[in-house]
Each structure stands twice: as C-alpha cells, then as structure tokens.
C-alpha positions, 0 to 999 in steps of 0.5 A: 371374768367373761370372755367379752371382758378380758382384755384383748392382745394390742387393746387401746383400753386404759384398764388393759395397760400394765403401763398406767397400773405400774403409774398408778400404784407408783403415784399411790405408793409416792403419796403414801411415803411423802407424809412420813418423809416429811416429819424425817424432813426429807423427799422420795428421791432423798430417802432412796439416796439414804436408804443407799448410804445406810447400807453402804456409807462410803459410796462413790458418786458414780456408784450411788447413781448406779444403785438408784438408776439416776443420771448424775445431773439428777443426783447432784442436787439431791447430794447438794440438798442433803449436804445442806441439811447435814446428811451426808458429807462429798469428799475427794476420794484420796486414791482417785482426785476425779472420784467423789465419795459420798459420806453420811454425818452423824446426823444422817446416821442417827437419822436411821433409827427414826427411819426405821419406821417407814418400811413398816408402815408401808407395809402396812399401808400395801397390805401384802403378805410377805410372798406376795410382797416377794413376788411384786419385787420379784415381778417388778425386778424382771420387768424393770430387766427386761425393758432395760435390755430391750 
C-alpha cells in the first residue's frame, strides 16, 4: 500500500470505516444463514434462540436474553413464534412464579440434528482457517466488550 493510500486517522472515506466492514460482513454472513434456515423453517434471530436452548435446555427468559444480548420486547415474539411452531415450550418456573423458563419440545430437540449442518456449511462459505476463524471471534469479542464498556 502506498503512503497516499493508507487510510488517515479521522478519515471520512467509506472504505477506512471499521463500521461499514463489520455491517458489510454481517449482512453477507445473514444472507448466507437465510437459505439454509429456511429448509429448518426458522429466521437468524430463531436460530440464535435455538442455538441457546440446545446448549442449555432449560433457561430462564431473562437469562436467554441475557446470552443473546436482546431486550425481552424483542425475544417475546421470537419465543412466542417458536412456540407456535412446536420448539420450545415457556413455563412458570415453580421456585419463582415471576420467572419463566424457556423448554425445548421434541421437536426442537430433534431439530438439532438437522442443524448440525449449518455451522458447517458457514464454514465453508467464509473460508477461514480454523486460527483465523479464532482470531475474528476473538477480535470481535474484544470489540463488542469494548463498545459495550464505553
């Protein structure tokens, strides 16, 4: 890169912005889910939700919205969703009536073996080795903290 062409500290060039290369490679990487969540019948936000649940079955709401870093206005209509299709099962809690615990059906549970596909084919799709996959988490973990903090 020539001196001219690196990018100078407080540059209002579109290309400089770290900003618009994180929205840029959400967007690109959020197209690439949508085809494979649709054969699963479920949307990027659902899939999170799922992805939460298959690790940890029995999760309280507060706790899910937690992990997914989403106000409980936005999770509602997601749990209510997937409710609707036979995933997951909300039930109050017997130790805390005010608590709601979050439950996967059969169905949601059975639906992870056909999941099991996806990560893979993301991979693929990105093209990462597995350290450079490890350092984009790593590196996006570290921003994600740091703006969080700020």
């Amino acid at each position: 890169m020539s001196p001219a062409a690196e990018p100078t500290e407080g540059s209002l060039l579109l290309g400089d912005q770290l900003c618009f290369a994180l929205y840029a490679a959400s967007r690109a990487v959020t197209a690439r889910y949508r085809p494979l969540l649709e054969a699963l019948g479920l949307t990027y936000p659902q899939y999170l939700v799922m992805l939460v649940l298959w690790e940890q079955d029995s999760i309280s709401v507060r706790d899910l919205g937690s992990s997914l870093q989403l106000e409980s206005s936005t999770l509602s209509p997601l749990l209510k969703r997937l409710e609707a299709n036979g995933l997951l099962r909300r039930e109050r809690r017997t130790d805390d009536e005010r608590s709601v615990a979050i439950r996967l059906t059969e169905a949601g549970a059975r639906l992870r073996d056909t999941a099991a596909t996806v990560p893979l084919a993301m991979g693929d799709a990105m093209g990462l080795t597995p350290d450079q996959d490890a350092a984009a988490k790593q590196l996006l973990r570290l921003i994600t903290a740091n703006v969080a903090d700020g």
